[in-house]
C-alpha positions as CSV (number, residue, x, y, z in Angstrom):
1,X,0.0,0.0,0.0
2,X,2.4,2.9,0.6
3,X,5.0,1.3,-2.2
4,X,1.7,1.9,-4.6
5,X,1.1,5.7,-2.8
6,X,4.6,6.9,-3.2
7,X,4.8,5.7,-7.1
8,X,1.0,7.5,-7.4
9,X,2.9,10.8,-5.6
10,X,5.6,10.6,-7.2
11,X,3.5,10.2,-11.0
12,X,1.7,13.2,-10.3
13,X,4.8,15.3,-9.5
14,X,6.1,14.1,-12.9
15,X,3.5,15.3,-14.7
16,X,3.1,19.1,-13.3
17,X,4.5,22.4,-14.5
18,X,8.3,22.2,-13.0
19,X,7.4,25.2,-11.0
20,X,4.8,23.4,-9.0
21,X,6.5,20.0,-9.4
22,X,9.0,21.6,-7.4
23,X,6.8,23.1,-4.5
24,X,5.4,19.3,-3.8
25,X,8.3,17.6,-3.8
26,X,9.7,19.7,-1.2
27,X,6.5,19.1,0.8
28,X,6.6,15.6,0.2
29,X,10.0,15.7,1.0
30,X,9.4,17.1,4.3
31,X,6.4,15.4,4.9
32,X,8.8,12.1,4.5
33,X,11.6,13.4,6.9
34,X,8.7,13.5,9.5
35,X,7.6,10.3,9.4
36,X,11.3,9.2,10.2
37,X,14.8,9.9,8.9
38,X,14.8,6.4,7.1
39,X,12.9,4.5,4.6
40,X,13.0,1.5,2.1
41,X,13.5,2.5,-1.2
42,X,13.0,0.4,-4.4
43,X,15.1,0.9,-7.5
44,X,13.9,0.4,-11.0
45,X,15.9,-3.3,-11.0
46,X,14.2,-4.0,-8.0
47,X,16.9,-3.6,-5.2
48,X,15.8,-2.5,-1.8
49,X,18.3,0.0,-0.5
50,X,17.8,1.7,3.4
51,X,17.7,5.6,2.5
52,X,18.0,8.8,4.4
53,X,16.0,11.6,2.7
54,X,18.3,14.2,3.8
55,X,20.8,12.6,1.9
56,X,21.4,14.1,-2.0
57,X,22.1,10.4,-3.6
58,X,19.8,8.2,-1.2
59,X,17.0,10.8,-1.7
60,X,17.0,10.4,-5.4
61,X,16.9,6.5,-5.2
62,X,13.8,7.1,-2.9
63,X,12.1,9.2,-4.9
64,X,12.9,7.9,-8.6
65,X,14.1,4.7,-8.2
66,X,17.4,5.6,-9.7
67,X,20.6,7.6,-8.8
68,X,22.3,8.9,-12.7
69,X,19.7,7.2,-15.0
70,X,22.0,7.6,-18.0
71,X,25.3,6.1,-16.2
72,X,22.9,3.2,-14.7
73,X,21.8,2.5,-18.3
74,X,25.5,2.6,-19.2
75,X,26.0,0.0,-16.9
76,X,23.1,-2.1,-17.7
77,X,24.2,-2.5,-21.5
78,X,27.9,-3.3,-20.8
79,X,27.3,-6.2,-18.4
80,X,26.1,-9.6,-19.1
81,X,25.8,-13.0,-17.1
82,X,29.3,-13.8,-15.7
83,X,31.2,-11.0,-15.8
84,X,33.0,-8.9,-13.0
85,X,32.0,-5.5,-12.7
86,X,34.1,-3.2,-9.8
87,X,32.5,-0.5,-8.3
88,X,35.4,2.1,-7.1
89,X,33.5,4.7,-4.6
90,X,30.4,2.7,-4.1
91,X,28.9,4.8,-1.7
92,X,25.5,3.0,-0.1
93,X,25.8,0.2,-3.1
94,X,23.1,1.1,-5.8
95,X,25.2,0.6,-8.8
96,X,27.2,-2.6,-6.6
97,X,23.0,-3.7,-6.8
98,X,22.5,-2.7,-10.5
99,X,25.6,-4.4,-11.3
100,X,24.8,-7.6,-9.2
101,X,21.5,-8.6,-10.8
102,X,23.0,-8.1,-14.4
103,X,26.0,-10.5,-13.9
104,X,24.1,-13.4,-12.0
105,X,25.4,-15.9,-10.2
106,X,28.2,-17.1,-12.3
107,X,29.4,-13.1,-12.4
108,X,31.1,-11.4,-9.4
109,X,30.9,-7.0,-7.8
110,X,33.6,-6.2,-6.1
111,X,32.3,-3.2,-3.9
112,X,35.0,-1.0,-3.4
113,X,34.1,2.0,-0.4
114,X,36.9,4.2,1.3
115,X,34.1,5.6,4.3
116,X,34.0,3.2,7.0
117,X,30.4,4.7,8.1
118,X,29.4,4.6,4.0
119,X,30.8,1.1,4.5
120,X,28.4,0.2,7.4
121,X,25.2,1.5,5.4
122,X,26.9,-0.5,1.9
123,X,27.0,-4.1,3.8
124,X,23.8,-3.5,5.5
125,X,22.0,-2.7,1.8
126,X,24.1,-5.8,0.4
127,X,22.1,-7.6,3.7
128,X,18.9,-6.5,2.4
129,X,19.2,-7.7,-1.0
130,X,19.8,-12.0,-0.9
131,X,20.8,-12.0,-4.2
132,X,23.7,-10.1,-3.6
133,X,25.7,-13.1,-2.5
134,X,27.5,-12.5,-5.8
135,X,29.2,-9.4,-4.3
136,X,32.7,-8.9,-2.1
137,X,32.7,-5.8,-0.3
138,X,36.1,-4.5,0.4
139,X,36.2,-1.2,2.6
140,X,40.0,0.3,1.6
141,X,40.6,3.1,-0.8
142,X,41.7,2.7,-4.0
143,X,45.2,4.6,-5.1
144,X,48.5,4.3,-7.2
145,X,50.4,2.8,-4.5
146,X,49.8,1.0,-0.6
147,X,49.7,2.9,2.3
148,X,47.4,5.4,4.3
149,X,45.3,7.8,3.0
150,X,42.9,11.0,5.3
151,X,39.6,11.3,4.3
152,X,37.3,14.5,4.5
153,X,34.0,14.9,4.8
154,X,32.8,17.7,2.8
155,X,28.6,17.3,3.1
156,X,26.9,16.1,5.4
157,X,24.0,16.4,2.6
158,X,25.9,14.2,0.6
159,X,28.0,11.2,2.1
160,X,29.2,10.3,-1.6
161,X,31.5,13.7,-1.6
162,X,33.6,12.2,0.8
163,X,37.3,12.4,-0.9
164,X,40.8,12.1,-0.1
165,X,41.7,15.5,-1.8
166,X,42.9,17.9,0.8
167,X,42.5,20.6,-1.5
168,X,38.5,20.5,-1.3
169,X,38.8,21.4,2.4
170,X,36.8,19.5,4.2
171,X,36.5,18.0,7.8
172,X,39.2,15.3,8.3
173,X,37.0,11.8,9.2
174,X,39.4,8.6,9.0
175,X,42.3,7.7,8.0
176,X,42.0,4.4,5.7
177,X,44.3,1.8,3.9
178,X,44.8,2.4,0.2
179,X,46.1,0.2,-2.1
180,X,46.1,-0.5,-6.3
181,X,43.1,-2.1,-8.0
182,X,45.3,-4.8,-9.4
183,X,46.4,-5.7,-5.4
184,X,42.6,-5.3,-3.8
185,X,41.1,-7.6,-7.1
186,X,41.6,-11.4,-6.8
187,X,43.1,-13.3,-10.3
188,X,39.8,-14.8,-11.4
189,X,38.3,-11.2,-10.9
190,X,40.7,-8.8,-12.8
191,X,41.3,-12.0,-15.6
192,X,37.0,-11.6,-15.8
193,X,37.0,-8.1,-15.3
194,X,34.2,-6.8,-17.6
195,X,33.6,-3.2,-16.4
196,X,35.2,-0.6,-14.2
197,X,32.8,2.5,-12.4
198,X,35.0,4.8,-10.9
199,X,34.0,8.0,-8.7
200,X,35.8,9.0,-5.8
201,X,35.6,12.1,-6.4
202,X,38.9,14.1,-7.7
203,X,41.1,11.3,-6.7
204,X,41.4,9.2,-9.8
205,X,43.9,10.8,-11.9
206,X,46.8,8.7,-10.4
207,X,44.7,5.7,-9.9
208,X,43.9,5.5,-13.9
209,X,47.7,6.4,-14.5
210,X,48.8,3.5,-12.3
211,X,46.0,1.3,-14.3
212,X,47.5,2.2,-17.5
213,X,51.2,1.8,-16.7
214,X,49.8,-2.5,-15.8
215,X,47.5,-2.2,-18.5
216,X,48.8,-6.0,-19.8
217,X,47.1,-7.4,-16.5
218,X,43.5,-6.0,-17.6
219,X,41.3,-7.6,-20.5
220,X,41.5,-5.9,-23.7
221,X,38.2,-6.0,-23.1
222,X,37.7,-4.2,-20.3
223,X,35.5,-0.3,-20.1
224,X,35.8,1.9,-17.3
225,X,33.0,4.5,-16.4
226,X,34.6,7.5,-14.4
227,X,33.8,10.9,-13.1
228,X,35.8,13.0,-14.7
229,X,36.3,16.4,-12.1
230,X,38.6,19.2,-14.3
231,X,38.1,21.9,-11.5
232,X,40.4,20.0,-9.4
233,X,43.9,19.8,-11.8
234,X,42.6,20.4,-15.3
235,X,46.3,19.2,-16.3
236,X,45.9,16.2,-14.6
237,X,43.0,15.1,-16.2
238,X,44.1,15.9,-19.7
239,X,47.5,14.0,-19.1
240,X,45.1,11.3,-18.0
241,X,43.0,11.6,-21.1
242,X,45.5,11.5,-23.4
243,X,47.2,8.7,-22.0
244,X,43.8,6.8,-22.5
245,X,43.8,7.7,-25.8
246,X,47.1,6.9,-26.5
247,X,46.3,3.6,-25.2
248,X,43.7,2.6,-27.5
249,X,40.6,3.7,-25.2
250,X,37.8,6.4,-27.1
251,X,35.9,8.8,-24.9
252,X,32.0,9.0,-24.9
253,X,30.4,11.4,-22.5
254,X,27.7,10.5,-20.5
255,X,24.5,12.7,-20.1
256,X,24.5,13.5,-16.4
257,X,22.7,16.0,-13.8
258,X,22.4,16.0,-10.2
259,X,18.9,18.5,-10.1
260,X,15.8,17.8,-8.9
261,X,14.3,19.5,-12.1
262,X,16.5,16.8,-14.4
263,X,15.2,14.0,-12.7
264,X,11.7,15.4,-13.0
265,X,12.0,15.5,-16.6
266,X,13.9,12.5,-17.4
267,X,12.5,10.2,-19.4
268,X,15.0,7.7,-21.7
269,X,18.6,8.0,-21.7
270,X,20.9,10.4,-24.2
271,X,22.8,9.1,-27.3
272,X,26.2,9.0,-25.7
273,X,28.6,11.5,-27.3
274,X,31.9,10.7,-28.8
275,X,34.3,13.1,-27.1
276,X,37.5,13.9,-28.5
277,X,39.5,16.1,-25.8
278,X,39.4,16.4,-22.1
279,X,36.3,18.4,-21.4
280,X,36.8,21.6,-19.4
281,X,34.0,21.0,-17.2
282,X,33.0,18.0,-14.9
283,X,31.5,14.3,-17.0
284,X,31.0,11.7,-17.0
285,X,33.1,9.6,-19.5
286,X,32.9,5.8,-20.8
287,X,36.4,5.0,-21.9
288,X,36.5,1.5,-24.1
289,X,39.1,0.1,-26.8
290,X,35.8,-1.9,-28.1
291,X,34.5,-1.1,-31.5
């Protein structure tokens, strides 16, 4: 009964004039955060996921089912039965959930998050979800090389901006191991390895570096989906993007938006754009070496 009310609210909101779509969604927004600060959400794919509306990601999967339609669709397409797909910054686990019930039970996740609280809420979605057996959570933070790495908090309206850059200057919350993908994957996993997502935000410039310089070790196969952040070292990112390309990968962009009016209009996902030099702003990019 209140699964089939919140899909008849949230119908009716898609439907009005943005300006008024936006006036009931904050009341039903705040009507929500009333009734208590937590509630089972149910994506699209059919994951249950624990959400906190005062959260920016977790409030999204409550209201539309989905967190970055066009990335999850991105996803979707590039995964079959059997594959591993590794989820680098997986936050509370949607696309670790997305990605689970695409590879089945012949396919592995590997569920990368740096947070140890994000971790807590990740593991007890993965709880909530049976047929997530096929997933190994693995609470580290990826980088170019082992060791230690701080990180800061920068919103508590948004758990998933948590990042090891100093240089965004936020609130120091843990200090965490770090290690290479290559050392945190197991053999069978990076020899299957289908499908990289990476966002942890601003960080992965020497990550993808050290992922090109061991290349050999990957499949030829092998995409990876990343958030591309420019504002933090545009040079950075277009050394990183041209090393890519010099490696055989070819840049699409992703259609992406974080505002409540996107998501109100959304309706099918964009043709994905071939891109052809770093972008000066941040996006999403699917890097492949397949035709």
């Amino acid at each position: 009964m209140i699964q089939l009310l919140h899909k008849t609210v949230m119908g009716t909101l898609r439907r009005l004039p943005l300006p008024a779509a936006r006036l009931g969604f904050r009341a039903y927004n705040k009507a929500l955060r009333i009734l208590g600060p937590e509630h089972l959400a149910t994506t699209y794919f059919g994951a249950r996921l624990h959400c906190n509306p005062q959260d920016l990601i977790q409030r999204m999967i409550l209201y539309f089912g989905v967190w970055e339609p066009d990335v999850s669709r991105v996803i979707e397409q590039n995964l079959s039965a059997g594959d591993v797909f590794v989820d680098v910054g997986a936050n509370i686990g949607y696309d670790t959930l997305l990605a689970s019930s695409r590879v089945g039970a012949t396919g592995r996740v590997v569920s990368i998050e740096a947070s140890p609280r994000t971790f807590a809420l990740l593991q007890r979605n993965l709880a909530a979800n049976p047929s997530s057996s096929n997933v190994r959570a693995v609470n580290a933070a990826v980088s170019d090389r082992p060791g230690t790495l701080d990180l800061y908090e920068i919103n508590e309206g948004n758990i998933g901006a948590a990042t090891t850059l100093a240089s965004r200057g936020g609130t120091l919350m843990a200090s965490v191991e770090a290690l290479p993908l290559a050392e945190i994957l197991k053999p069978d996993e990076l020899a299957r390895l289908r499908l990289i997502k990476m966002d942890v935000e601003g960080a992965e410039p020497p990550i993808l570096r050290h992922l090109l310089e061991q290349l050999s070790r990957y499949p030829a196969t092998m995409d990876i989906v990343v958030e591309a952040s420019p504002d933090d070292d545009f040079e950075a990112w277009r050394d990183v993007f041209d090393r890519m390309r010099a490696a055989g990968f070819a840049a699409w962009a992703i259609e992406n938006d974080y505002e409540l009016e996107w998501y109100l209009r959304w309706r099918r996902p964009a043709k994905l754009q071939r891109v052809e030099a770093m972008p000066m702003r941040q996006q999403d990019l699917l890097f492949t070496r397949r035709s």
